[in-house]
N, C-alpha and C positions, 0 to 999 in steps of 0.2 A: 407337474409331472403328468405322465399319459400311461394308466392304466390298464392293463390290456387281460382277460384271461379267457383262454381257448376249450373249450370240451372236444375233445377226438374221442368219436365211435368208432373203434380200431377193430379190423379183421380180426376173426379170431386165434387165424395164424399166425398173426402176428404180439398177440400179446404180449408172451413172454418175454419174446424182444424188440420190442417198441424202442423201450430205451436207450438200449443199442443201437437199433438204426437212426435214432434222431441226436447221437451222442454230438458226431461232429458239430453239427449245426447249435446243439445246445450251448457247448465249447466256445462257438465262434459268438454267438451273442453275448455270452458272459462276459466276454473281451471287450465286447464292442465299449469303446469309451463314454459313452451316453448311458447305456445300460445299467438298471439299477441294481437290477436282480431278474431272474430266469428261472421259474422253478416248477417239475412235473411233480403230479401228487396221483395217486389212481383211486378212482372212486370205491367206495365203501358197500357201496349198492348195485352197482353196475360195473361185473366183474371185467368186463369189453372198453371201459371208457375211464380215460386220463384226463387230468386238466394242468392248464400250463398259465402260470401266473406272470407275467412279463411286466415290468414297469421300462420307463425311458426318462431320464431328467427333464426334457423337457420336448415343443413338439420339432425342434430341431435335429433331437438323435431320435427321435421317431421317424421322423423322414431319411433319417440315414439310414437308419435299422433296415426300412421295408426296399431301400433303393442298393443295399450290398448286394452283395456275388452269391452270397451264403442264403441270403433269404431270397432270393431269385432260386438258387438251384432246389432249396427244398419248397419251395410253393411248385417247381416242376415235378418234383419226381415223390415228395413223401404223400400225394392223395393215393397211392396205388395201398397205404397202410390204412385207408381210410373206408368204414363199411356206410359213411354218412360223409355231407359236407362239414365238416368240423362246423361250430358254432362257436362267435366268437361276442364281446362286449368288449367297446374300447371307453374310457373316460379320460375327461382331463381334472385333475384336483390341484389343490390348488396348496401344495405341499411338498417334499424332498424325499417321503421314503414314509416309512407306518410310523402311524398314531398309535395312542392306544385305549385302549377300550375303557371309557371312562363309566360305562354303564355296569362293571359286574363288581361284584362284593369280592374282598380279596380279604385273605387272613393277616391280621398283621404280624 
């Protein structure tokens, strides 16, 4: 599977509705048949800045993903929400979807 998550330093005009403007595009990934999961979260610390957690099954629909119509139009048009160049980290693991955290103490 290939990994992917985003940090956007978003305008501050734009915060509120971030979500909204990115709804379509989040929608169309979700769809996408490779797609594992697509998911924004907003930081805890940094009231400007979101992160998007994207997986793909494999690096087949990761090449799909980045070669659609949807992810062409918003690599055009959604930097104008952008007060930084998004920062991104892509991986490849070597798995189907989440683990789980075998390291924390859990009540039984």
């Amino acid at each position: 599977m290939i990994a992917i998550t985003v940090k956007w330093d978003v305008l501050p005009q734009y915060v509120d509705s971030f979500l909204d403007l990115t709804r379509e595009f989040t929608e169309a990934c979700r769809a996408e048949p490779g797609c594992l999961w697509f998911e924004w979260s907003k930081s805890v610390d940094n009231p400007n800045e979101f992160v998007l957690i994207e997986a793909y099954k494999d690096a087949e629909a990761g090449r799909e993903h980045v070669e659609s119509d949807h992810f062409k139009k918003a690599m055009a048009t959604q930097g104008r929400y952008a007060a930084t160049r998004p920062k991104v980290v892509s991986v490849e693991a070597e798995q189907d979807g989440w683990n789980e955290l075998g390291e924390i103490e859990m009540d039984d």
